[in-house]
C-alpha positions in Angstrom: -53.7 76.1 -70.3 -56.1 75.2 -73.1 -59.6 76.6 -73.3 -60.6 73.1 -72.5 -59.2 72.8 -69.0 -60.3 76.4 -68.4 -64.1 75.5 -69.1 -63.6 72.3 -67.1 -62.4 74.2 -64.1 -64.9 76.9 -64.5 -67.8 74.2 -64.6 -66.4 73.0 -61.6 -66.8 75.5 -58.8 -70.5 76.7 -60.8 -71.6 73.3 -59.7 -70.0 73.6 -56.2 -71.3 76.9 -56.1 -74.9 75.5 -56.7 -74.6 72.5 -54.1 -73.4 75.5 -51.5 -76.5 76.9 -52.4 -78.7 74.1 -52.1 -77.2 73.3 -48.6 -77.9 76.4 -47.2 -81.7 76.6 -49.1 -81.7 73.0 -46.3 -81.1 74.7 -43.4 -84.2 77.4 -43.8 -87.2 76.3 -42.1 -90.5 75.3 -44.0 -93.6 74.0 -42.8 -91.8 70.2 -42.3 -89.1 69.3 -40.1 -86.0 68.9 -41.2 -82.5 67.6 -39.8 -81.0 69.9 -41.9 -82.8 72.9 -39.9 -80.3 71.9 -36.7 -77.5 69.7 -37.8 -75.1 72.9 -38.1 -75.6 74.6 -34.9 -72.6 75.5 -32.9 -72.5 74.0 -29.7 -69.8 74.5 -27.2 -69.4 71.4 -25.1 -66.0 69.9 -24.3 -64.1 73.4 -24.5 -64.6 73.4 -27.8 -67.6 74.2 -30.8 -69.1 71.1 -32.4 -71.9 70.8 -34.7 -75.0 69.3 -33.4 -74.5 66.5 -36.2 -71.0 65.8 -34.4 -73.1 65.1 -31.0 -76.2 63.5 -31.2 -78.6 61.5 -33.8 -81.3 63.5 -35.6 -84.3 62.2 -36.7 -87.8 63.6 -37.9 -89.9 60.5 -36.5 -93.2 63.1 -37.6 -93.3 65.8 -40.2 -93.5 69.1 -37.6 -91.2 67.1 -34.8 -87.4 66.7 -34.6 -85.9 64.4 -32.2 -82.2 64.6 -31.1 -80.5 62.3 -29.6 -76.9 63.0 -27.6 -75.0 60.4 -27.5 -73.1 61.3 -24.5 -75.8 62.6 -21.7 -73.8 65.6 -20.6 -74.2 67.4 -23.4 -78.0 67.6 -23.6 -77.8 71.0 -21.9 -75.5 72.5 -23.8 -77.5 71.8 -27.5 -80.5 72.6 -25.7 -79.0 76.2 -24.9 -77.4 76.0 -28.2 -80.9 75.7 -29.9 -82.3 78.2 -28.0 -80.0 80.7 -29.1 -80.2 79.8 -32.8 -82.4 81.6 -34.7 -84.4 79.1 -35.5 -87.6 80.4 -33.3 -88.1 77.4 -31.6 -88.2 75.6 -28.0 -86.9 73.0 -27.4 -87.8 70.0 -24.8 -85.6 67.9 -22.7 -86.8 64.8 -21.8 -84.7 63.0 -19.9 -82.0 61.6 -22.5 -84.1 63.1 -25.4 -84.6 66.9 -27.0 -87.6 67.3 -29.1 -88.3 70.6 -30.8 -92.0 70.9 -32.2 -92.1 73.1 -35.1 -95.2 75.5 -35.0 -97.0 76.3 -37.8 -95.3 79.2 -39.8 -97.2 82.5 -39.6 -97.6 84.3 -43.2 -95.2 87.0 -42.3 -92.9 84.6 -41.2 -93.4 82.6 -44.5 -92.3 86.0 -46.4 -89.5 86.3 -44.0 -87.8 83.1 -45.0 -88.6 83.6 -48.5 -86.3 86.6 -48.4 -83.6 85.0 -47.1 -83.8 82.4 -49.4 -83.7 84.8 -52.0 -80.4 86.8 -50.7 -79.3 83.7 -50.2 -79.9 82.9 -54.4 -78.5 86.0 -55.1 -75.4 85.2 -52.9 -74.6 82.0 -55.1 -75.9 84.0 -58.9 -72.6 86.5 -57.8 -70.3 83.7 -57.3 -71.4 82.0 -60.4 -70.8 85.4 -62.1 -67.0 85.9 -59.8 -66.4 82.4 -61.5 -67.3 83.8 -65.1 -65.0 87.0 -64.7 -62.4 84.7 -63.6 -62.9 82.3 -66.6 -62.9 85.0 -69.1 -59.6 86.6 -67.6 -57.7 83.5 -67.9 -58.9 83.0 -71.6 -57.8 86.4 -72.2 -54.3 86.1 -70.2 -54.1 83.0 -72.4 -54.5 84.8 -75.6 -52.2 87.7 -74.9 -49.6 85.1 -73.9 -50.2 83.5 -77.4 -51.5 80.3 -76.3 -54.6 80.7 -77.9 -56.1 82.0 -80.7 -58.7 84.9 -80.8 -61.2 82.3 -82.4 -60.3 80.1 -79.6 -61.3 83.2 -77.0 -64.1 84.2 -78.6 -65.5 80.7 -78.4 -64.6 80.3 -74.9 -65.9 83.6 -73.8 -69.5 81.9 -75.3 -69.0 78.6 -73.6 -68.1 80.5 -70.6 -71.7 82.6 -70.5 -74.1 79.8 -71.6 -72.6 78.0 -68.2 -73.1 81.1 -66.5 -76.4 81.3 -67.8 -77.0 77.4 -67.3 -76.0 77.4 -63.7 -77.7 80.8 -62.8 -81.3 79.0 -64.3 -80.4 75.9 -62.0 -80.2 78.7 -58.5 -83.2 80.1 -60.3 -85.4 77.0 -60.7 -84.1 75.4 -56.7 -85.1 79.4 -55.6 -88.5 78.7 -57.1 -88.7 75.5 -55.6 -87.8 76.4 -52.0 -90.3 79.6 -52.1 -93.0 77.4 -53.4 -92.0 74.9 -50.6 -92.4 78.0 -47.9 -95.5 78.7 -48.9 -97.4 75.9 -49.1 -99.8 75.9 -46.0 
């Protein structure tokens, strides 16, 4: 395989790896309401688990208020429960066809709470960036004992392999510093 096709894949599951991070920086709770914060609940309705996404409408008609909407009316219940035991910290209301969760104002401890779980959560996706470098760097050198590539041609790819590492370990960084600073903010 040439050291080409070896980057390519490489660069491939550093940016997967960042969107995984990303997603999962959407589901922690800031001061604003988010459909993100609920979507991926479990629910067990039907004798089966869904996502809350799978069940109902979610929408954020005001910025500490989420509004879901079931489409079938039996299974209001069983995302209300579903919520509850979520560890989201939060209530919610039925109202008739309707559950609306009202997000409270995050305490300070709470804030530094989150942020550490965000961070974990950062750190969590810098490893896998770094599993995907190790890999990288195996193949290259698998390649070159096989003789299908030169040392020059390692060398070099061994670089290229650590300024992506580097370059996608800055990008967790910089979304890390964004989602703390979003925390945070009163």
């Amino acid at each position: 395989m040439p050291v080409d096709d070896i980057l390519l894949e490489a660069e491939e599951k550093m940016i997967k790896t960042e969107e995984i991070v990303q997603h999962e920086f959407s589901g922690v709770r800031t001061g604003k309401a988010s459909p993100a914060l609920v979507e991926n609940i479990q629910v067990e309705v039907y004798g089966a688990h869904m996502r809350i996404r799978e069940l109902a409408g979610i929408t954020t008609p005001e910025p500490r208020l989420i509004l879901i909407q079931p489409w079938d009316v039996n299974t209001v219940h069983p995302i209300e429960k579903a919520i509850q035991k979520s560890n989201l910290g939060v209530n919610p209301a039925v109202d008739k066809k309707l559950i609306r969760i009202v997000l409270p104002e995050l305490s300070q401890e709470r804030r530094v709470e989150f942020t550490k779980i965000v961070r974990k959560m950062a750190e969590d996706g810098r490893v896998a960036v770094r599993h995907v470098r190790r890999d990288a760097i195996e193949h290259l050198k698998k390649e070159s004992k096989d003789g299908k590539i030169t040392e020059d041609d390692l060398a070099s790819g061994e670089k290229e392999v650590q300024k992506l590492t580097d370059q996608y370990i800055a990008k967790i960084d910089a979304h890390l510093a964004h989602k703390e600073k979003e925390i945070m903010t009163v």
